[in-house]
PDB file of N, CA, C and O in Angstrom:
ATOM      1  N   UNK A   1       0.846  -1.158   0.000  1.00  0.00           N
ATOM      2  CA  UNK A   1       0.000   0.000   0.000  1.00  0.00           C
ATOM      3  C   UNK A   1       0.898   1.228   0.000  1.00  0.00           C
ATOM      4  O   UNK A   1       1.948   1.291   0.639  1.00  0.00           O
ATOM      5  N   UNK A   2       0.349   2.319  -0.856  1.00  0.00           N
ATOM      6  CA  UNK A   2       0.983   3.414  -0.566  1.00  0.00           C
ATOM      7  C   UNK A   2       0.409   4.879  -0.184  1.00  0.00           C
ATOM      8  O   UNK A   2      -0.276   5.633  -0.874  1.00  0.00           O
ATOM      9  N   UNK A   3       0.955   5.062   1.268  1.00  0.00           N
ATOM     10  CA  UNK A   3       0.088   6.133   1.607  1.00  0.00           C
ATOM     11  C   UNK A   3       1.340   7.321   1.196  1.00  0.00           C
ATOM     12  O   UNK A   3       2.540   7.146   1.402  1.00  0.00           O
ATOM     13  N   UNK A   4       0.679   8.634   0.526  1.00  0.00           N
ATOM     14  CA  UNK A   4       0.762   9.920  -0.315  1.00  0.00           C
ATOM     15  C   UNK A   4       0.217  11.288   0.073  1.00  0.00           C
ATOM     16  O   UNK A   4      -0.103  12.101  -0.794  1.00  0.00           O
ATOM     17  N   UNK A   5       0.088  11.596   1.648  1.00  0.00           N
ATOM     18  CA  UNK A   5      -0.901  12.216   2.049  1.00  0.00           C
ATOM     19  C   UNK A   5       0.130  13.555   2.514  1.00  0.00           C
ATOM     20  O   UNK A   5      -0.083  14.767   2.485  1.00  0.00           O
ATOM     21  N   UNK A   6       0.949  13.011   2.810  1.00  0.00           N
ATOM     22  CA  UNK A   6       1.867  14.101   3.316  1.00  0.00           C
ATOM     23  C   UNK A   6       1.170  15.092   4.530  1.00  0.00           C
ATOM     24  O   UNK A   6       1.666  16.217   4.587  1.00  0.00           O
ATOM     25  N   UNK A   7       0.367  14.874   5.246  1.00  0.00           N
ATOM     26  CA  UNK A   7      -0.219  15.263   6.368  1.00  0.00           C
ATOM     27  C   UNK A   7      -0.327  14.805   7.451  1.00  0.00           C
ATOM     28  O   UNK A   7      -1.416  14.268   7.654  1.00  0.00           O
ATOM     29  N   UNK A   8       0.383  14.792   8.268  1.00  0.00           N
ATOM     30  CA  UNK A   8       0.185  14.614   9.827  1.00  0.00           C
ATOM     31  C   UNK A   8      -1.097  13.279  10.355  1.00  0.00           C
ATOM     32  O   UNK A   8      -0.802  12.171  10.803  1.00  0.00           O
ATOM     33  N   UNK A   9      -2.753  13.914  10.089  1.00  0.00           N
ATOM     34  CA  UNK A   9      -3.525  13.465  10.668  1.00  0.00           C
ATOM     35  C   UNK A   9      -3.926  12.167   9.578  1.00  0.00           C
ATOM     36  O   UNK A   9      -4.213  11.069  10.057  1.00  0.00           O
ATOM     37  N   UNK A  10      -3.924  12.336   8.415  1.00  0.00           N
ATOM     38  CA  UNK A  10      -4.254  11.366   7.539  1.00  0.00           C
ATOM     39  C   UNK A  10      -3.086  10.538   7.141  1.00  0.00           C
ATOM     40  O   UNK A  10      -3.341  10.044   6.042  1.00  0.00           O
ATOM     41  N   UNK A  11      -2.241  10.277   7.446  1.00  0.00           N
ATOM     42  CA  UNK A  11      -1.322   9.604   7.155  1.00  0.00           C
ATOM     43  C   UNK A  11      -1.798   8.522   8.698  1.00  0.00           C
ATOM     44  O   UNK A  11      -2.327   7.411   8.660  1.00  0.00           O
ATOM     45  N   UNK A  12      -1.361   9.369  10.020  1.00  0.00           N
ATOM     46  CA  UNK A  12      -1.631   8.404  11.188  1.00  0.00           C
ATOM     47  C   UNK A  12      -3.048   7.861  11.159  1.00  0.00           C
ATOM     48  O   UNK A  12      -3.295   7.076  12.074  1.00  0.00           O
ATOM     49  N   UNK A  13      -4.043   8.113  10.294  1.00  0.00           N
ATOM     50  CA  UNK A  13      -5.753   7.831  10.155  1.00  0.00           C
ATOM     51  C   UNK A  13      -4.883   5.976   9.118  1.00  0.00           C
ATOM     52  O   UNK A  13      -4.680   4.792   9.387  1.00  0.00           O
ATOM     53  N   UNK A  14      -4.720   6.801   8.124  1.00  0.00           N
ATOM     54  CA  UNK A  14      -4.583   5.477   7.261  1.00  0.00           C
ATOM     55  C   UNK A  14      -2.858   4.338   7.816  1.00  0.00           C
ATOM     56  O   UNK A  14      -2.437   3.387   7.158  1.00  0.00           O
ATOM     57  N   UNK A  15      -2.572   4.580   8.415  1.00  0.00           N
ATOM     58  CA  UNK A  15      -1.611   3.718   9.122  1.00  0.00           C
ATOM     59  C   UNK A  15      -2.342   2.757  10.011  1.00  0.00           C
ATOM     60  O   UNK A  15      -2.355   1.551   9.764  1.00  0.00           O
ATOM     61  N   UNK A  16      -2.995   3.325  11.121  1.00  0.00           N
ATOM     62  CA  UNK A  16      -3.947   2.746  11.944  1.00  0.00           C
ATOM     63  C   UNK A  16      -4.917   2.425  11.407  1.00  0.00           C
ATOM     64  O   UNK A  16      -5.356   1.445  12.009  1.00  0.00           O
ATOM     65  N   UNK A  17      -5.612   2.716  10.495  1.00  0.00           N
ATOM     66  CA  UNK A  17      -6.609   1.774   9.691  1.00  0.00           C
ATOM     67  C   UNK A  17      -6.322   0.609   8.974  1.00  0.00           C
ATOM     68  O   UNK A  17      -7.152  -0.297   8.903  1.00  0.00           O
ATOM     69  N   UNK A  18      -5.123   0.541   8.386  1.00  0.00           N
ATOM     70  CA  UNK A  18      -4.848  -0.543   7.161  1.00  0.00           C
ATOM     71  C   UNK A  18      -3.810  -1.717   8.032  1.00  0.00           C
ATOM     72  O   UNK A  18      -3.862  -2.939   7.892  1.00  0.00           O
ATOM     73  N   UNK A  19      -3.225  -1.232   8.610  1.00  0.00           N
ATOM     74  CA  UNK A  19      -1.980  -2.361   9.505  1.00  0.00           C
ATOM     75  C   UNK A  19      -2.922  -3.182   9.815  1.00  0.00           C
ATOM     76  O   UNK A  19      -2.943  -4.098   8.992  1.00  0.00           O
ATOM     77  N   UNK A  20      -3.873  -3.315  10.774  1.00  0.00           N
ATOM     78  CA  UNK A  20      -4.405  -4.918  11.427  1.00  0.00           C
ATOM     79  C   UNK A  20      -4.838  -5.199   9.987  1.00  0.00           C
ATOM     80  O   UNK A  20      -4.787  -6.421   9.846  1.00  0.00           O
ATOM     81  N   UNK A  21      -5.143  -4.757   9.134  1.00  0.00           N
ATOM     82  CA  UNK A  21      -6.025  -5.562   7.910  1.00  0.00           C
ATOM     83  C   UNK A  21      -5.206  -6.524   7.228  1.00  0.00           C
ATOM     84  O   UNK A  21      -5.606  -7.570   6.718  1.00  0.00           O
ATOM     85  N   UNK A  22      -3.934  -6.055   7.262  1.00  0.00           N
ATOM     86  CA  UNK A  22      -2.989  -6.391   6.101  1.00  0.00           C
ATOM     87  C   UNK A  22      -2.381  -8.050   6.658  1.00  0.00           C
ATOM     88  O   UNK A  22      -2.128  -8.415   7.806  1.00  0.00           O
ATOM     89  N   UNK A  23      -2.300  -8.671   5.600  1.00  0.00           N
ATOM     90  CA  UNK A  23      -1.852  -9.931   5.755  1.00  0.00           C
ATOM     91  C   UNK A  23      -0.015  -9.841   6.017  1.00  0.00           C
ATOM     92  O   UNK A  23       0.739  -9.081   5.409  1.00  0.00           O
ATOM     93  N   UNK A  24       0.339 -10.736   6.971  1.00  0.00           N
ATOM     94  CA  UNK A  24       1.742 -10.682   7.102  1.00  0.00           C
ATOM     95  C   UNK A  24       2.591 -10.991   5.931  1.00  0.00           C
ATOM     96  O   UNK A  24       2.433 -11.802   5.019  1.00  0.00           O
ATOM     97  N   UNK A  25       3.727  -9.967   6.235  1.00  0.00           N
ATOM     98  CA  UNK A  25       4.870  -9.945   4.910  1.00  0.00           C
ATOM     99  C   UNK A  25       3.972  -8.963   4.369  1.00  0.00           C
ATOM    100  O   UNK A  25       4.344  -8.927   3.196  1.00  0.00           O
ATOM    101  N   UNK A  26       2.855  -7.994   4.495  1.00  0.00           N
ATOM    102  CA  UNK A  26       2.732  -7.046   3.810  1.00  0.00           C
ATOM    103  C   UNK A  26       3.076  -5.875   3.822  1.00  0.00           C
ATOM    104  O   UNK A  26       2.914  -5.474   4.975  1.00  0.00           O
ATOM    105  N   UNK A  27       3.681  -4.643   2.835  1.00  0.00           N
ATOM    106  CA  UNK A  27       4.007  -3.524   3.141  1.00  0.00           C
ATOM    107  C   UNK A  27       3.126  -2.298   3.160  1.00  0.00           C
ATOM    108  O   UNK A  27       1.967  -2.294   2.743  1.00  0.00           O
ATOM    109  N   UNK A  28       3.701  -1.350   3.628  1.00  0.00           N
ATOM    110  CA  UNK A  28       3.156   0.220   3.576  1.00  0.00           C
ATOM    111  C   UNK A  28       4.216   1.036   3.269  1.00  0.00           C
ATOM    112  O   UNK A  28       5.143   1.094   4.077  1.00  0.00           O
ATOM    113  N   UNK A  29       4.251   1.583   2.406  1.00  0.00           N
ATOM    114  CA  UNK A  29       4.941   2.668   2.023  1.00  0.00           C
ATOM    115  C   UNK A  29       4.423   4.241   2.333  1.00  0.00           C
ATOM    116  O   UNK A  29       3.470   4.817   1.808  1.00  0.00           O
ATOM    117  N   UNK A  30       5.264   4.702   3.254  1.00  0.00           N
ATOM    118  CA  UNK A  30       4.912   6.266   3.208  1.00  0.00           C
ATOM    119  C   UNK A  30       5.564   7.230   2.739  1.00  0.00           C
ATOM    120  O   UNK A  30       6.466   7.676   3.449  1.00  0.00           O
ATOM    121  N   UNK A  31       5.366   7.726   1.677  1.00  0.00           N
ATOM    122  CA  UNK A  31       6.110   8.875   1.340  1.00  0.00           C
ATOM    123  C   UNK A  31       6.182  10.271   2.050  1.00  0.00           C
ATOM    124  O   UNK A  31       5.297  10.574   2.850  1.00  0.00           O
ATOM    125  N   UNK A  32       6.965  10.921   1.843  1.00  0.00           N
ATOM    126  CA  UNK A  32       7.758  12.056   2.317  1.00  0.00           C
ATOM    127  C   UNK A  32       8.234  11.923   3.342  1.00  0.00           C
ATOM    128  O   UNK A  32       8.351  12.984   3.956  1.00  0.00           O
ATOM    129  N   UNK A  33       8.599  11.019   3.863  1.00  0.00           N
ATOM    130  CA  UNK A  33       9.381  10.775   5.195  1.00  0.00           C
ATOM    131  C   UNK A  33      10.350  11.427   5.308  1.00  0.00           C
ATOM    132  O   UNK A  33      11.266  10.732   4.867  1.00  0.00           O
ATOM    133  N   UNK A  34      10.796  12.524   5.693  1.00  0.00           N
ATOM    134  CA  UNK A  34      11.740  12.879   5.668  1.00  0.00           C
ATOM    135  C   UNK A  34      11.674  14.058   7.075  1.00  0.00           C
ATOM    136  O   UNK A  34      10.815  14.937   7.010  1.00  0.00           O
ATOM    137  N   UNK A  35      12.764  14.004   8.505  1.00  0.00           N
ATOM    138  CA  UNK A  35      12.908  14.031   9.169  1.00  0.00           C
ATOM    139  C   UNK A  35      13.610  15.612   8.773  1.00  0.00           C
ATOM    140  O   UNK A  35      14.686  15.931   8.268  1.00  0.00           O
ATOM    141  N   UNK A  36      12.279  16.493   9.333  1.00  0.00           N
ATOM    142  CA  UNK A  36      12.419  18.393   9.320  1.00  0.00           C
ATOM    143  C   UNK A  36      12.169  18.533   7.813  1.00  0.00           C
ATOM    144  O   UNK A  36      12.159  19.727   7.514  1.00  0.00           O
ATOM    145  N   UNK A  37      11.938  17.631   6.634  1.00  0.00           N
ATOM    146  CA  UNK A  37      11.601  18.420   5.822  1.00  0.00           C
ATOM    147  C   UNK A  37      10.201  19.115   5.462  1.00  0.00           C
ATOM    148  O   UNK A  37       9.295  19.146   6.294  1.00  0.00           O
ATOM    149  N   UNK A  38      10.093  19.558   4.445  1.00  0.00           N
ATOM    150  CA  UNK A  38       8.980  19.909   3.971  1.00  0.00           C
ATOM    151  C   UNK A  38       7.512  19.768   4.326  1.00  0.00           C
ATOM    152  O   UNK A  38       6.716  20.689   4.515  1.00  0.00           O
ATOM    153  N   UNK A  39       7.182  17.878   4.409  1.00  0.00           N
ATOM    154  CA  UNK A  39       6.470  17.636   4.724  1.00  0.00           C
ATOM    155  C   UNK A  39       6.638  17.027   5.835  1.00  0.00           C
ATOM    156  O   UNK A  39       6.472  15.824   5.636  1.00  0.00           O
ATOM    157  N   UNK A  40       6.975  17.324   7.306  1.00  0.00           N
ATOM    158  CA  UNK A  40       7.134  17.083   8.293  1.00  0.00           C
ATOM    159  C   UNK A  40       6.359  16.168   9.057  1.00  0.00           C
ATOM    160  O   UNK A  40       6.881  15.373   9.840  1.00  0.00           O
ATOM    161  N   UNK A  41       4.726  16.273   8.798  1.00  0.00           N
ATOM    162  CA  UNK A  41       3.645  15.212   8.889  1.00  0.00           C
ATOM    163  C   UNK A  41       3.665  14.231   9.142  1.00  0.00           C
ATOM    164  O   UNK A  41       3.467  13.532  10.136  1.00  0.00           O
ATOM    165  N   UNK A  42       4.032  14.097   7.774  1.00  0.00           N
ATOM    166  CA  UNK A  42       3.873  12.652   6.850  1.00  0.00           C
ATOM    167  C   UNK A  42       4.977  11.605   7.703  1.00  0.00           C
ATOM    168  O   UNK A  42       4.662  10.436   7.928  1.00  0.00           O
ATOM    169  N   UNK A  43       6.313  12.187   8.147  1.00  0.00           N
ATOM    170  CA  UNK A  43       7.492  11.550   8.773  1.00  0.00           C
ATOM    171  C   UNK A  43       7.083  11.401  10.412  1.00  0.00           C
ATOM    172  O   UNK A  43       7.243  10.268  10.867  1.00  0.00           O
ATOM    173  N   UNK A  44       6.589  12.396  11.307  1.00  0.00           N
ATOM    174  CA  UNK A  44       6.295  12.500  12.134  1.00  0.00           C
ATOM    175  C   UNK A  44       4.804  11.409  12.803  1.00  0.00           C
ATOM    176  O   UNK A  44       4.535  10.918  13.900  1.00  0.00           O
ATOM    177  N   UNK A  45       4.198  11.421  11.558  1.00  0.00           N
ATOM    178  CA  UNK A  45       3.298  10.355  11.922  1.00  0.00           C
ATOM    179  C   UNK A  45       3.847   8.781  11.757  1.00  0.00           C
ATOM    180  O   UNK A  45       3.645   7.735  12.372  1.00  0.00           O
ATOM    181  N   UNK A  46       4.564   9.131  10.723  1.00  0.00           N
ATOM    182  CA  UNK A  46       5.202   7.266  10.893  1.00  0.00           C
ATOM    183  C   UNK A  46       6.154   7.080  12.053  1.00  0.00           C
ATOM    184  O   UNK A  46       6.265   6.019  12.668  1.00  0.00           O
ATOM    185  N   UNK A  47       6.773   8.086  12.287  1.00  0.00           N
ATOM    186  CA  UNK A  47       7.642   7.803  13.457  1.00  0.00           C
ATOM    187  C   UNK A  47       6.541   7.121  14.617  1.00  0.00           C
ATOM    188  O   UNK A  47       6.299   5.958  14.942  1.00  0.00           O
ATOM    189  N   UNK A  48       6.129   8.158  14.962  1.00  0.00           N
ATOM    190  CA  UNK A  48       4.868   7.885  15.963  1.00  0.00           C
ATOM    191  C   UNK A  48       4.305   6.390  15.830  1.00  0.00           C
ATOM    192  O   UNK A  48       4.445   5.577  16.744  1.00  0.00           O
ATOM    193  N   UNK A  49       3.577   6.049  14.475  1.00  0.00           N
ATOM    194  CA  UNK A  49       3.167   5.208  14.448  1.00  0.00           C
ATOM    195  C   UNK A  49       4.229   3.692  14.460  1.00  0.00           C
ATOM    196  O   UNK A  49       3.763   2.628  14.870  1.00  0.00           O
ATOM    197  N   UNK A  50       5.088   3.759  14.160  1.00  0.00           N
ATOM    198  CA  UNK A  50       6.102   2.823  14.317  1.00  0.00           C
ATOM    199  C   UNK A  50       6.293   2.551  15.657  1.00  0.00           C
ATOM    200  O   UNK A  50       6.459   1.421  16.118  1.00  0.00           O
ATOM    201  N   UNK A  51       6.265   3.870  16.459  1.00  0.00           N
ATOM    202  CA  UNK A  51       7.070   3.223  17.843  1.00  0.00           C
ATOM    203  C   UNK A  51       5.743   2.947  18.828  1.00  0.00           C
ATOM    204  O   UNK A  51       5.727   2.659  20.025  1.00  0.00           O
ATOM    205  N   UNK A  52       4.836   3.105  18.057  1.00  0.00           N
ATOM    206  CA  UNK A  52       3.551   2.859  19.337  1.00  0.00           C
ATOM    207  C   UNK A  52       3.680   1.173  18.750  1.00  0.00           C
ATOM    208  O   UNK A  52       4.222   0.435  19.574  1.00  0.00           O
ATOM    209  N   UNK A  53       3.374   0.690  17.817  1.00  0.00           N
ATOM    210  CA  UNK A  53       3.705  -0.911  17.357  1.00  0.00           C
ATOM    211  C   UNK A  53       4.779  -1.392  17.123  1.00  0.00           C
ATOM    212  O   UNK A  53       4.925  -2.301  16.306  1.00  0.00           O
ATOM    213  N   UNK A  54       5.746  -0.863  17.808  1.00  0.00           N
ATOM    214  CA  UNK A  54       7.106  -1.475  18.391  1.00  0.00           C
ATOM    215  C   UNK A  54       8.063  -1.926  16.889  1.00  0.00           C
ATOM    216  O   UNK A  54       8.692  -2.965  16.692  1.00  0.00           O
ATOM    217  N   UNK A  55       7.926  -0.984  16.170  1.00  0.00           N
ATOM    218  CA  UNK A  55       8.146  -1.427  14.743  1.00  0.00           C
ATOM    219  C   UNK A  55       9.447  -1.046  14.243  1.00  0.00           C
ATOM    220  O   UNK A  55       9.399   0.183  14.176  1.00  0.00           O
ATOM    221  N   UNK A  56      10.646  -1.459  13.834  1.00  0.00           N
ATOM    222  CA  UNK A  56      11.453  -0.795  12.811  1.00  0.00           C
ATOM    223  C   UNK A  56      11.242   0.686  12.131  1.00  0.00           C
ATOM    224  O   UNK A  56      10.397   0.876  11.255  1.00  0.00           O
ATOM    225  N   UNK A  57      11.904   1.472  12.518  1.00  0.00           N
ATOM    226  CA  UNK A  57      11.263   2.518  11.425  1.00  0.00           C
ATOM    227  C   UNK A  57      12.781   2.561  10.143  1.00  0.00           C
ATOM    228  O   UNK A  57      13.926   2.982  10.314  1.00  0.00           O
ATOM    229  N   UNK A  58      12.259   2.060   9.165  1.00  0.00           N
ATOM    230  CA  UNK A  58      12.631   1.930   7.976  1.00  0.00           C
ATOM    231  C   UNK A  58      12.840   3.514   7.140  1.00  0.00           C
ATOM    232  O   UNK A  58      11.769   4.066   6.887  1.00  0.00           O
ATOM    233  N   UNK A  59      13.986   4.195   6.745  1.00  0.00           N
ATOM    234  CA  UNK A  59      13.208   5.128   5.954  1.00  0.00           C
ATOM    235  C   UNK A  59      14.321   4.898   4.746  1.00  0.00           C
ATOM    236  O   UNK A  59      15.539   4.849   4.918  1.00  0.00           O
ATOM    237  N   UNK A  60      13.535   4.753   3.328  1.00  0.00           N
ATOM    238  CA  UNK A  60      14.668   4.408   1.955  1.00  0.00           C
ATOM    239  C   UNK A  60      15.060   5.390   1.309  1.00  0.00           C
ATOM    240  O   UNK A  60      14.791   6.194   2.202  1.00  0.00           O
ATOM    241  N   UNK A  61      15.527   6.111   0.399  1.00  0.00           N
ATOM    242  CA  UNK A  61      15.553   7.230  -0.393  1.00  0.00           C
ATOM    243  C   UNK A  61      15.731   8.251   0.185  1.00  0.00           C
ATOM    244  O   UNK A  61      15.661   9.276  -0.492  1.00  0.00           O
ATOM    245  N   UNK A  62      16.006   8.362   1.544  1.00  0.00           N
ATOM    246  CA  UNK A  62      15.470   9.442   2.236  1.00  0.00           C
ATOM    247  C   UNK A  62      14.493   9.517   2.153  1.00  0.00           C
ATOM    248  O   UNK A  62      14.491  10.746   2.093  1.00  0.00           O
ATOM    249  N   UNK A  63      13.309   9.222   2.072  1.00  0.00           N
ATOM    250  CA  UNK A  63      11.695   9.800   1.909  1.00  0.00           C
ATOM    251  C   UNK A  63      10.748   8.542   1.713  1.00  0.00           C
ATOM    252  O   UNK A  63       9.580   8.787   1.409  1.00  0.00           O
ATOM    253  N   UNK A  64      11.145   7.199   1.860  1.00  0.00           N
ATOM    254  CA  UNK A  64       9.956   6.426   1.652  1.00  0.00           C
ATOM    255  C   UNK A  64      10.254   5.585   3.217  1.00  0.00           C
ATOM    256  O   UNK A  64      11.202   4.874   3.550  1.00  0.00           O
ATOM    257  N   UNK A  65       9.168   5.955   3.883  1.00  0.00           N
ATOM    258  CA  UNK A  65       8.904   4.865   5.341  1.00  0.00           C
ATOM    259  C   UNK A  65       8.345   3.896   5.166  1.00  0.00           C
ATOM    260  O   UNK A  65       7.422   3.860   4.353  1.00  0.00           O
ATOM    261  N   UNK A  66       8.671   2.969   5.769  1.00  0.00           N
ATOM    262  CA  UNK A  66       8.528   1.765   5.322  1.00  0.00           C
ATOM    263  C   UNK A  66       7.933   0.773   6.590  1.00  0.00           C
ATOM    264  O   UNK A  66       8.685   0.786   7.565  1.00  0.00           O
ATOM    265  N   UNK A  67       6.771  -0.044   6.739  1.00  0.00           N
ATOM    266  CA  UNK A  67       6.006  -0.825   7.011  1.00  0.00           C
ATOM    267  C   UNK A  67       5.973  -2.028   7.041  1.00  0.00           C
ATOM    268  O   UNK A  67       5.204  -2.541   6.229  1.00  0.00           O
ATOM    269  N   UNK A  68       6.543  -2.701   7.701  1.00  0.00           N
ATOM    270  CA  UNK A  68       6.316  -4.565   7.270  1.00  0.00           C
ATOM    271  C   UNK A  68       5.745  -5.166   8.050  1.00  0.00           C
ATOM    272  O   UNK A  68       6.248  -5.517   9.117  1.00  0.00           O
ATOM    273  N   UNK A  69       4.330  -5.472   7.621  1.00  0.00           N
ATOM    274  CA  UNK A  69       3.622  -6.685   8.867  1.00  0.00           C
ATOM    275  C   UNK A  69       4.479  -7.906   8.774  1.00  0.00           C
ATOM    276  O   UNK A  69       4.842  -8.499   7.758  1.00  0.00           O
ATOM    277  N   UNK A  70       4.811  -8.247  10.406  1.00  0.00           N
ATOM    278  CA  UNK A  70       4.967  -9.739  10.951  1.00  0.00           C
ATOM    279  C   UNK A  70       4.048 -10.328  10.746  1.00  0.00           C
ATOM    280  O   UNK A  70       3.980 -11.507  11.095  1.00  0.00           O
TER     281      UNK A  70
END
């Protein structure tokens, strides 16, 4: 899945919505991850959301966060 929202509240809306759904070995990709940039949100909510589900926080390119259900 790829969430594109670059906003704070909808990025952590669709993180917490789609993770329990997703079958294991599945991903989430979040774009703009990127730690003080631009879209600050978008990074700030995956952080968040990573460490509340004890998760790796993955980030590739600089800018794609990354998701892997166990």
């Amino acid at each position: 899945m790829l969430v594109d929202v670059d906003l704070y509240q909808p990025v952590l809306a669709a993180l917490n919505s789609i993770y329990d759904l997703m079958s294991p070995g599945g991903v989430i990709v979040t774009d703009d991850c990127t730690p003080g940039g631009q879209w600050g949100g978008a990074y700030d909510a995956y952080a968040e959301f990573t460490k509340a589900k004890c998760l790796e926080s993955v980030i590739l390119h600089d800018k794609l966060g990354l998701v892997v259900k166990h």
